[in-house]
N, C-alpha and C positions, 0 to 999 in steps of 0.2 A: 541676233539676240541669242543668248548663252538658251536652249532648246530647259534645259532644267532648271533655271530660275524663274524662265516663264510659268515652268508647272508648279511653281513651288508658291509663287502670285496666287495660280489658279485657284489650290488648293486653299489657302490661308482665305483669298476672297470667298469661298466655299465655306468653310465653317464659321465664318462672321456672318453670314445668310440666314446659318441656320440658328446664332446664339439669338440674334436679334429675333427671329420670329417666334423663338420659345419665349422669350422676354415677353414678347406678344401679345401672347395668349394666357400668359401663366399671373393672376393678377391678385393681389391680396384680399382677403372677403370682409368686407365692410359693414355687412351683413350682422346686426347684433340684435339680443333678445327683446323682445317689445316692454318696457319700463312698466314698472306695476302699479307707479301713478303718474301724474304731472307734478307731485311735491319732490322734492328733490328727493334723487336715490339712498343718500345714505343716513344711517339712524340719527335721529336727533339726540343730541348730547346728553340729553337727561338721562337717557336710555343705553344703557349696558348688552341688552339684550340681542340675538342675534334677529333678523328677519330671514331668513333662507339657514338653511344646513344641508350637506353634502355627507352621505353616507362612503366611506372610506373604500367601501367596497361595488361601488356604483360604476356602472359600466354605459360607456356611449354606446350609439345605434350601433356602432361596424368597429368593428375589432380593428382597423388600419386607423382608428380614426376622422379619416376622408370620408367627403362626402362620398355615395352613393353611385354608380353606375348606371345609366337607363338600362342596363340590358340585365342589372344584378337581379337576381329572382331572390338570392338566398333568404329566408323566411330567420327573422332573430324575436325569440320569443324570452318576457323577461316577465318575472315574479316576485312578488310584496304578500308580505303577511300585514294585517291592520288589524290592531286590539283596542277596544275603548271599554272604560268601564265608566257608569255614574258618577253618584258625589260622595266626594270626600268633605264631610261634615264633619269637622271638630267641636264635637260640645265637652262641657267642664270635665264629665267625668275622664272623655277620652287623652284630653292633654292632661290631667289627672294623673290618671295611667301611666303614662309614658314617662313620668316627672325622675330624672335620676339624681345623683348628690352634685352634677354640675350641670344640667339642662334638663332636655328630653331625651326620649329614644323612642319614634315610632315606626322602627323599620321591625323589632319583630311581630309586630303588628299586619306585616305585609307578606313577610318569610314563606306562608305557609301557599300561598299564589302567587307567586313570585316569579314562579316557572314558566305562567303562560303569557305572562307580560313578554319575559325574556324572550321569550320564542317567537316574537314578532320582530316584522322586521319597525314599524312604525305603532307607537302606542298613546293612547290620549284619554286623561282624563276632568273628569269636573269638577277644581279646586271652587266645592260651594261657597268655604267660607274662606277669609284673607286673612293672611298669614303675616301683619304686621309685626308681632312680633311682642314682648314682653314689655320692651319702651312703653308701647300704647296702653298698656291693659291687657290680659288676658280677660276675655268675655263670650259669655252664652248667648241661647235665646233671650230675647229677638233680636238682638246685634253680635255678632259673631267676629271674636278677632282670636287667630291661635299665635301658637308660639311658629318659629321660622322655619325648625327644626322636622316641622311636617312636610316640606317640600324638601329636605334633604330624603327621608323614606319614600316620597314619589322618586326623586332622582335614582335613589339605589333598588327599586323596584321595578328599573327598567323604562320608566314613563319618556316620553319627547316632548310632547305638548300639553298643556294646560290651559283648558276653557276658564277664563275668568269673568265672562258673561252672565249673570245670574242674579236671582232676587236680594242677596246678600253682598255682592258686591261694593255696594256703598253703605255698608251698616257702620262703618268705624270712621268714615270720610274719606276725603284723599289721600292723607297719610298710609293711611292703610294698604289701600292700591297702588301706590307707589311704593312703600316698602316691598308688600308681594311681588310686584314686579322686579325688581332691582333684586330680591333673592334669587327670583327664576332666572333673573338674567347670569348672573354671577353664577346657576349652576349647570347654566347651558341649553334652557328648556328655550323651547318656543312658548308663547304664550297668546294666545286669541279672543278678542271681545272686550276686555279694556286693556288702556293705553295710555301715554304718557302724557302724546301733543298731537296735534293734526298729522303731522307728516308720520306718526307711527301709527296714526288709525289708517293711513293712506297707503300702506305699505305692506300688500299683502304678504300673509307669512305662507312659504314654500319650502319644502322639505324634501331630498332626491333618496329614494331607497331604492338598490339595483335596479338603475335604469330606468324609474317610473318616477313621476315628479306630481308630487302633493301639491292643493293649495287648502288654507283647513281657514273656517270661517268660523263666527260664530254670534249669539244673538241670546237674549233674554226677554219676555214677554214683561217684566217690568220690576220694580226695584224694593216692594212693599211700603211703597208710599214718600219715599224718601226721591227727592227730588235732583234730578245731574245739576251738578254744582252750575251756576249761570257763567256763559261764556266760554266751558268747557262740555259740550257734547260731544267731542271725541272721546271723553275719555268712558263709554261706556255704549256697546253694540245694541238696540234696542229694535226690536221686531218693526220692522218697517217693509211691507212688500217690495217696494221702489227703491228703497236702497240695496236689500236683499239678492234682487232681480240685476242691479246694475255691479253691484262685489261679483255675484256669479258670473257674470258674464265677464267682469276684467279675469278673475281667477282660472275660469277656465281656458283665456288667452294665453294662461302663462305655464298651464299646469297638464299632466295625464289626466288626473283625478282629483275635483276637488269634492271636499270635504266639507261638510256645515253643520254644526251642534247648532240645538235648540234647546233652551231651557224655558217650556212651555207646559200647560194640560192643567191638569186639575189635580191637588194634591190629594194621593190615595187613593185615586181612582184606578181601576184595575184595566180599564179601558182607553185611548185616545178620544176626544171629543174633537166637534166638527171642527172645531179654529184651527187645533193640531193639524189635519188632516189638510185642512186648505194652506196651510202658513208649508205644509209639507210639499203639496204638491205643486205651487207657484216654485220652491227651491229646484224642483224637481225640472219642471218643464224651463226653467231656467241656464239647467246644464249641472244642476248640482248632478254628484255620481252615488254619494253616501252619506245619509242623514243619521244624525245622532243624537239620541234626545233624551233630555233630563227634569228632573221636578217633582213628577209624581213621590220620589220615597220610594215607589214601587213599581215592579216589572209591568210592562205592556210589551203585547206582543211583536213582533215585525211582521215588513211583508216587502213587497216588490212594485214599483208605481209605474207602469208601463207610461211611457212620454207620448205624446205626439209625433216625437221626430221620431220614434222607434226605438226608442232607447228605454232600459230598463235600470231603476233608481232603487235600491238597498234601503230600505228605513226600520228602524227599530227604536219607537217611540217613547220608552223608558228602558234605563237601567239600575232602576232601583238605588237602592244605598247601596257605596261602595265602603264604606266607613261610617259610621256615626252611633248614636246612644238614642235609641229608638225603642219602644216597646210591642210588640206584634212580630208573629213570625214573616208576614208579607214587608213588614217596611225592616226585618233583616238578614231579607235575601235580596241579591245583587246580583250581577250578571258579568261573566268578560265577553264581551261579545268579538268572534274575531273573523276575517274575511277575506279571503285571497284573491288580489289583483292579478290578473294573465294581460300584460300587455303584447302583442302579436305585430311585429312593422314588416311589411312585405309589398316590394315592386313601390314603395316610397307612400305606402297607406298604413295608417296606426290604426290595430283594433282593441280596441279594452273589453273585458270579459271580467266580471265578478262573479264567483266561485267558491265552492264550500265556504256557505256558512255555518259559524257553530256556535252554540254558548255553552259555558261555562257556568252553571249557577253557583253563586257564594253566598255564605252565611256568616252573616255576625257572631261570634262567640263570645258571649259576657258573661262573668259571672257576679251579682252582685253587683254591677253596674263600672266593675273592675275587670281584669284580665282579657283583653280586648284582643280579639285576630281576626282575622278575613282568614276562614278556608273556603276549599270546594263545599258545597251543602252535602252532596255524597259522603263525605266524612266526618260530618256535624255529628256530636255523641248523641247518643237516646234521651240523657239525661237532660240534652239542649231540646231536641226535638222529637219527644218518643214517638209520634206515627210518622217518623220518613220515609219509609217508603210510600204511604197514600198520599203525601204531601210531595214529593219529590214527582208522582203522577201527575197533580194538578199543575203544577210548575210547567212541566211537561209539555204538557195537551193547551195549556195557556198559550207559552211562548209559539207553537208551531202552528194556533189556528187558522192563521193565516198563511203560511210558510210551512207547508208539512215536509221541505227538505230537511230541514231546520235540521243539524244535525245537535244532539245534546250527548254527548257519553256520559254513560253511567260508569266508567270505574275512568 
């Protein structure tokens, strides 16, 4: 036998050895994310709106991609800014205000804080009343319906998600909540706490901002007497420990952080009372990470819920009005409240870390029950509020009694 064709067998049987064993080993990952309900995954037709959003600048755990190495130490640390602010209340005078020769306009109503929305990386807030829309009526107290054109100035003020859990939720019926919706949808928002149909209350919303993944809930202690349309109790999030307890615990399967507004307390109250407190610390020891609370009209303070499992929960129990036609200086000041997530993944363990908090207090500017803006209160005229700086102290010493990190700048 020819001595070099032999070798040349040898070889060829030599590298078919080694294709087949890499084939071997090297096996596609089948491995997928755990489904956010048992209703089917994708949104129910009625529904325009997204469930999940992907931040463009979002980065995986490992720069290759690939999974991870047992021997990798490298430590990847990733950061989120989060801003929420209270309720956005449209009363007569406010869509009033805004009224131009072809709609509305309430983005310069938002211009002058505009900035620290922007500057988050994730922002959310509590569309109190529904934005049906002029079809329906435009309407006040005690049934609230605005023009559309007010979720267009959330959208261009930087906002992602909107709480639609709330005592006014169902003041103008379904139509109403269906419209609000299908606007948010249309302009890209996330929206939480009402819903279209079962499979869109079943589908929690998650949100990926560099590298850290949201899940944002949300809930209302009740409807002012107006009752969920029969047949349809999805279509509105209502305080319930047991379901509260069971959303957190899916959410937190799916998520870094989740998130849970409560539109609870007692309106005008300057303080949290016990329900708050309890309805707080069940979210809490449930795996919520940052509670968010609205209703009062007015600031309550925050503080920190130390868990059982050792974990520490972020709550700030009111944010006051973010919008509305109010009389009193406490129910028109409002808060941004904003908070930095540090997530830390190392040796295949994810640490979460929440960090500088701060608020932002804002003041309603009216004149004559016209000329309508949210700035900082730091820049409220004299003529708006002549003793601000002793008022600006109480704010102060309020928000941080509980939280003396509390960071608040004064310019």
């Amino acid at each position: 036998m020819n001595p070099h064709f032999h070798l040349k067998n040898t070889l060829y049987m030599a590298i078919l050895i080694v294709l087949f064993a890499v084939a071997g080993c090297s096996r596609p990952d089948t491995s997928t994310k755990p489904p956010a309900t048992a209703e089917p995954t994708t949104p129910p037709s009625s529904s325009t709106g997204p469930l999940s959003a992907t931040s463009p600048d979002s980065q995986p755990n490992d720069d290759s991609g690939l999974p991870r190495s047992p021997d990798d130490h490298t430590e990847k640390v990733y950061r989120a800014k989060l801003a929420a602010v209270g309720d956005v209340l449209i009363h007569s005078s406010v869509y009033k205000d805004a009224r131009t020769a072809d709609g509305y306009d309430f983005r310069p109503m938002f211009e002058p804080v505009k900035r620290y929305i922007e500057e988050a990386d994730i922002a959310l807030a509590n569309q109190e009343s529904m934005i049906g829309g002029e079809e329906l009526g435009l309407s006040d107290y005690p049934r609230f319906n605005g023009p559309y054109e007010v979720g267009d100035a959330v959208k261009d003020c930087g906002f992602d998600v909107v709480n639609l859990a709330n005592n006014h939720t169902l003041d103008r019926g379904i139509q109403a909540v269906v419209n609000t919706i299908q606007h948010y949808s249309q302009l890209g928002l996330l929206y939480t706490g009402a819903y279209l149909s079962p499979q869109d209350r079943g589908q929690i919303r998650t949100l990926e901002k560099n590298g850290i993944t949201f899940a944002l809930l949300s809930y209302t202690y009740g409807t002012n007497g107006i009752p969920v349309p029969e047949g349809k109790t999805y279509m509105l999030n209502l305080i319930d420990l047991p379901a509260i307890r069971k959303d957190v615990v899916q959410a937190r399967s799916l998520a870094d952080v989740v998130v849970v507004s409560f539109h609870f307390g007692q309106e005008y109250a300057d303080m949290p009372n016990d329900e708050q407190k309890t309805v707080a610390r069940a979210a809490a020891e449930a795996g919520a990470d940052i509670i968010i609370g609205h209703h009062p009209h007015v600031l309550q303070p925050a503080e920190w819920i130390q868990t059982a499992d050792g974990r520490r929960t972020f709550v700030v129990y009111s944010l006051g009005n973010f919008i509305a036609a109010q009389e009193g200086n406490r129910e028109r000041t409002g808060g941004i409240m904003q908070l930095t997530i540090e997530k830390t993944v190392k040796d295949g363990t994810t640490h979460l870390e929440l960090k500088e908090p701060c608020l932002i207090p804002t003041w309603i500017h009216m004149v004559n029950w016209r000329q309508y803006k949210i700035e900082p209160l730091r820049t409220a005229e004299d003529s708006q509020l002549p003793h601000k700086s002793a008022y600006w102290d109480e704010i102060v010493n309020h928000m941080k009694q509980w939280m003396p990190e509390l960071l608040i700048p004064a310019d």
